[in-house]
N, C-alpha and C positions, 0 to 999 in steps of 0.2 A: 637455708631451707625456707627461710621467713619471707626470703623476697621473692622466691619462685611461688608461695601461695598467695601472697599478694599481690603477682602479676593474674594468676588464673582467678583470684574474686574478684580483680578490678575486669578482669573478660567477660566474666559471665553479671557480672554488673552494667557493662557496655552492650554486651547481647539482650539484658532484659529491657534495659534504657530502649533499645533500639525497634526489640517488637513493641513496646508498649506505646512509640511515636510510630509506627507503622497501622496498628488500632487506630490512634487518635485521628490519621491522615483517612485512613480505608471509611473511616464514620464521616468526611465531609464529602465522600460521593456524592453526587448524583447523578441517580441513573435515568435513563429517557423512558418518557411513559411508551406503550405499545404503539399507539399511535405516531407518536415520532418515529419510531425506527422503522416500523413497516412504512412511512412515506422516505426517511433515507435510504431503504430499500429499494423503494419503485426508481427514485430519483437515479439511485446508482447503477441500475438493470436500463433505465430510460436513455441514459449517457452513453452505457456500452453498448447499445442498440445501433444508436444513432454514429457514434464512431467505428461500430464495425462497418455499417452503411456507408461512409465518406471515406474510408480507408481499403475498402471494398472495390469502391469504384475508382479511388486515386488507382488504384495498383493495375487494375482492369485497361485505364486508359494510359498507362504509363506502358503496360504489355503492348497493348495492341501498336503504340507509337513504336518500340523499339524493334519490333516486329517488323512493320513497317520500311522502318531506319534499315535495317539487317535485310531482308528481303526485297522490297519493294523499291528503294532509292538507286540501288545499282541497276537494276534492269529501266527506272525511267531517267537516269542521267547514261542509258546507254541509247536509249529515242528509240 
């Protein structure tokens, strides 16, 4: 019985060890002031702007070619 309660102290010894390096680590955050995140903010909104923009018009000109391809190439390699 001796060594089943000393596997469950050395647990909850291992468990309090473990929040108490969990504390120590969570206190050397640092978090970004307001300023920083709202310009990661804009930055990351500014990014997806511009690649819905280029991925927009890839797909657009990609349509209209294949389009093209599909419709258009057989009736002028027919003259």
């Amino acid at each position: 019985m001796e060594a089943s309660s000393n596997r469950v102290s050395g647990w909850v010894q291992d468990f309090r060890q473990y929040l108490l390096d969990v504390r120590t680590e969570f206190d050397k955050i640092t978090w970004p002031t307001q300023k920083e995140y709202v310009g990661g903010t804009v930055g990351v909104l500014v990014i997806v702007v511009l690649m819905t923009i280029i991925l927009g018009s890839v797909d657009a000109l990609l349509s209209l070619g294949f389009e093209w391809l599909i419709d258009g190439l057989p009736k002028w390699l027919q003259g």
